[in-house]
C-alpha positions as a Markdown table, in Angstrom:
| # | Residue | x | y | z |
|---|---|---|---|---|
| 1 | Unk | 10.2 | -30.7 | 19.7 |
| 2 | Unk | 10.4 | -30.6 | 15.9 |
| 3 | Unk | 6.9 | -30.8 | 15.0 |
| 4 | Unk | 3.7 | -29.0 | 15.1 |
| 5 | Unk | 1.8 | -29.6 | 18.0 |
| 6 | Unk | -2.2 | -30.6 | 16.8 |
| 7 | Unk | -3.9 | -30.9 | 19.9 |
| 8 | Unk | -3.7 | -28.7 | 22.8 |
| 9 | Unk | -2.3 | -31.4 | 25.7 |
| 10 | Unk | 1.1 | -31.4 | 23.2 |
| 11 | Unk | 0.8 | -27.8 | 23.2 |
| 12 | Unk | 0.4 | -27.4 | 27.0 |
| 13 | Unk | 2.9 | -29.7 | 27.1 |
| 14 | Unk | 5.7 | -28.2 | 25.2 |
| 15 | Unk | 5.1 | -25.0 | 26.8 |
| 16 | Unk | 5.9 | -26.8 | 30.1 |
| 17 | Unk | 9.3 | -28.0 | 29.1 |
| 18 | Unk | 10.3 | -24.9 | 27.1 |
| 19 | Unk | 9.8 | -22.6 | 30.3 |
| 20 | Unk | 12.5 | -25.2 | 32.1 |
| 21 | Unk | 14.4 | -24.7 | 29.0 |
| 22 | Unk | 14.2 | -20.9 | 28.5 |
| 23 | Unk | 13.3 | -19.9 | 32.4 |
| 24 | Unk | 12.8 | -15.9 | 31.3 |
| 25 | Unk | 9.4 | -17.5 | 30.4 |
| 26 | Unk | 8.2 | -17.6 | 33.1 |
| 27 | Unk | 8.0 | -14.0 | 33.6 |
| 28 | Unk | 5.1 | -14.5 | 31.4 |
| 29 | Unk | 1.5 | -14.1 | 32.9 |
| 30 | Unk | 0.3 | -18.1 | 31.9 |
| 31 | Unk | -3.0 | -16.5 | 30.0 |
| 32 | Unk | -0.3 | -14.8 | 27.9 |
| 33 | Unk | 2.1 | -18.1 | 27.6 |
| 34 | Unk | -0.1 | -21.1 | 27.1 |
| 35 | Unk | -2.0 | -18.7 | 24.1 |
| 36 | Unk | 1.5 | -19.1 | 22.7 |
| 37 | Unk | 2.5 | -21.5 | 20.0 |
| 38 | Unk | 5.8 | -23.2 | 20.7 |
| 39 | Unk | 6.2 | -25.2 | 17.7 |
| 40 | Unk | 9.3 | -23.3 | 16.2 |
| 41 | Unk | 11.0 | -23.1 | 19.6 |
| 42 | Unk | 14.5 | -24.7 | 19.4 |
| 43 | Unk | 15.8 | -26.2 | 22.8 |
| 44 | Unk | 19.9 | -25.5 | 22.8 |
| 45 | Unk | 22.1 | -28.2 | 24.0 |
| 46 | Unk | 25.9 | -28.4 | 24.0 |
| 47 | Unk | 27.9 | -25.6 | 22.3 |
| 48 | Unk | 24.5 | -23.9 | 20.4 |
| 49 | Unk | 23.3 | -23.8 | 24.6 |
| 50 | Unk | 27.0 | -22.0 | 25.9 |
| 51 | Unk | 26.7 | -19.6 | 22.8 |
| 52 | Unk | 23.3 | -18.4 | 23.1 |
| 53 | Unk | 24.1 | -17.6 | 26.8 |
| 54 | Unk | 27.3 | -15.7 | 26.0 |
| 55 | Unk | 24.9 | -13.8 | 23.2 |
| 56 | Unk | 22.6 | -13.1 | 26.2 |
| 57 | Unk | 25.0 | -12.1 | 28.3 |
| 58 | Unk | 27.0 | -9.7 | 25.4 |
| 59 | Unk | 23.4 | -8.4 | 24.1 |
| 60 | Unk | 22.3 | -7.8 | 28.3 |
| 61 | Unk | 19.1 | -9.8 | 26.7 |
| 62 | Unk | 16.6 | -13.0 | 27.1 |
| 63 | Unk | 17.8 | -14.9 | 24.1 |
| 64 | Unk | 15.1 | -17.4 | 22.2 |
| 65 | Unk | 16.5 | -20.0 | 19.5 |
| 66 | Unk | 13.9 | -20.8 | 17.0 |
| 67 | Unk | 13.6 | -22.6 | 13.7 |
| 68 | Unk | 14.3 | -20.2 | 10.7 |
| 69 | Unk | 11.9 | -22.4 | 8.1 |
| 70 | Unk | 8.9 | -23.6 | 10.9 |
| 71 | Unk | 5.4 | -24.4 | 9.4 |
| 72 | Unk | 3.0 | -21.5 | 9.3 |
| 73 | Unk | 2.4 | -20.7 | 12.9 |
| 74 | Unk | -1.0 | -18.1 | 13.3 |
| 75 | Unk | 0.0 | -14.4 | 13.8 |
| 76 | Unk | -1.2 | -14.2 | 17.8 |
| 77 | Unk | 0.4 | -17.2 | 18.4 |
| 78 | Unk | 3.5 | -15.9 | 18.1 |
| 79 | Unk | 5.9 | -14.6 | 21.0 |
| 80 | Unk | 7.1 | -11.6 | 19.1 |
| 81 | Unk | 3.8 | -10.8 | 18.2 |
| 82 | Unk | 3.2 | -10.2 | 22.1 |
| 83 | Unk | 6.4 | -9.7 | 23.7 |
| 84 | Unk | 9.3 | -6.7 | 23.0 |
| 85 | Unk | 12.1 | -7.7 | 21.2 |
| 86 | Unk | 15.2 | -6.2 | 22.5 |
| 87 | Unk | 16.2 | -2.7 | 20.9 |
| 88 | Unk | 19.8 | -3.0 | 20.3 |
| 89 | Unk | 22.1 | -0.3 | 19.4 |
| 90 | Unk | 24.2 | -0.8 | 15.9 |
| 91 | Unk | 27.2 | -2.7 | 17.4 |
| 92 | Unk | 24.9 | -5.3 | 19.1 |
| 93 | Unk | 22.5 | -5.7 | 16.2 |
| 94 | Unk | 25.6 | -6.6 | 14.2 |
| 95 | Unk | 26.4 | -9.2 | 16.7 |
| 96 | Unk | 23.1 | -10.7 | 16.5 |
| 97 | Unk | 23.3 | -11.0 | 12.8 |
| 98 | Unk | 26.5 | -12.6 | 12.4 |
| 99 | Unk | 25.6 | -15.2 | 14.8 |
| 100 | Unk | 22.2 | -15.7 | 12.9 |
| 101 | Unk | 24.5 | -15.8 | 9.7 |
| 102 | Unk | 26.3 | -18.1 | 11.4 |
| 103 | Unk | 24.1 | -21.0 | 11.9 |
| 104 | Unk | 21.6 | -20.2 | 9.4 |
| 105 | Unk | 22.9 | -23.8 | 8.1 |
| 106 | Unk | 21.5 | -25.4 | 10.8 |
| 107 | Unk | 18.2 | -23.9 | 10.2 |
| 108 | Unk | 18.0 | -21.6 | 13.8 |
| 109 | Unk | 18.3 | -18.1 | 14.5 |
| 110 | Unk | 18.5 | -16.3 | 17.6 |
| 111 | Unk | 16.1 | -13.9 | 18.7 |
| 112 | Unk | 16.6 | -10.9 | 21.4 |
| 113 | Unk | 13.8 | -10.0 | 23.9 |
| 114 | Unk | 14.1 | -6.8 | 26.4 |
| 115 | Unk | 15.2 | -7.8 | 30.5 |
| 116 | Unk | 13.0 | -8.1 | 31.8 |
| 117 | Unk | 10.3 | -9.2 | 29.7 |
| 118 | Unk | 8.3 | -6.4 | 28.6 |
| 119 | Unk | 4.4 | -7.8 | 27.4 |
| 120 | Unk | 3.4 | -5.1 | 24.3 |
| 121 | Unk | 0.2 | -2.8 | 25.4 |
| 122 | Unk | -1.4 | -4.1 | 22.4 |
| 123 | Unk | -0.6 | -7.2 | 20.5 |
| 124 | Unk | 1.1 | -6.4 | 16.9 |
| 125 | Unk | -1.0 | -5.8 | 14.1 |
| 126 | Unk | -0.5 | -8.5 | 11.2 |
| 127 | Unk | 1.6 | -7.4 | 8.6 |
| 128 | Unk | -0.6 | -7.5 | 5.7 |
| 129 | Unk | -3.8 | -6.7 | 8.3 |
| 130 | Unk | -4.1 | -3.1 | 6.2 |
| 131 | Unk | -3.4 | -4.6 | 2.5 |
| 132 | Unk | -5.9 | -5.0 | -0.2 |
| 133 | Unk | -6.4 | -8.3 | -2.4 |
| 134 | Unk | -4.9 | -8.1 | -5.8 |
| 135 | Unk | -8.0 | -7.4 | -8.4 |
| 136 | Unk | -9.5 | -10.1 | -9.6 |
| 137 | Unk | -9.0 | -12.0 | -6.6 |
């Protein structure tokens, strides 16, 4: 599931298998999932599968592997930008970064959502949503 999904029946599709893959997704209300964009999604197998459920079970959090360098994927599209991430106190955080340090060779990273699931009232705001174009531009 490497690649970006053009039409909407791969997209549907993906989303299917990635809620068998990640079942925490299916707390999700489906408006809210199938909007999603599973493209950077990263299904665990062997050891990368054991360790992100050990993470999950030492963070007391739904754990999500996902490409570190995925093609552009639109803002709203995004599961963070709709879902909590977990708030992690200091020792835990720490934990999370030296597993992502530790397979940032292999491209993934692990992110932390709040158990249970936990939609946001509103959607995040873009980034860059309040910047203003260089001059000239």
């Amino acid at each position: 599931m490497n690649r970006p999904y053009r039409y909407r029946y791969q997209r549907t599709e993906a989303l299917e298998h990635f809620r068998s893959v990640y079942p925490f997704l299916q707390e999700l209300p489906d408006p809210v999932y199938f909007s999603l964009d599973p493209s950077d999604w990263y299904e665990p197998q062997g050891i990368i599968e054991r360790l992100s459920m050990e993470l999950a079970a030492k963070l007391n959090a739904h754990i999500l592997i996902a490409h570190r360098f995925a093609d552009h994927i639109p803002w709203h599209r995004q599961l963070e930008t709709n879902v909590a991430t977990a708030t992690l106190p200091e020792p835990q955080r720490a934990l999370l970064a030296e597993y992502n340090d530790s397979f940032a060779d292999l491209g993934i990273h692990f992110v932390a959502y709040t158990k249970p699931l936990k939609l946001r009232k509103k959607p995040l705001e873009h980034p860059m949503v309040h910047c203003e174009p260089p001059e000239g531009y």
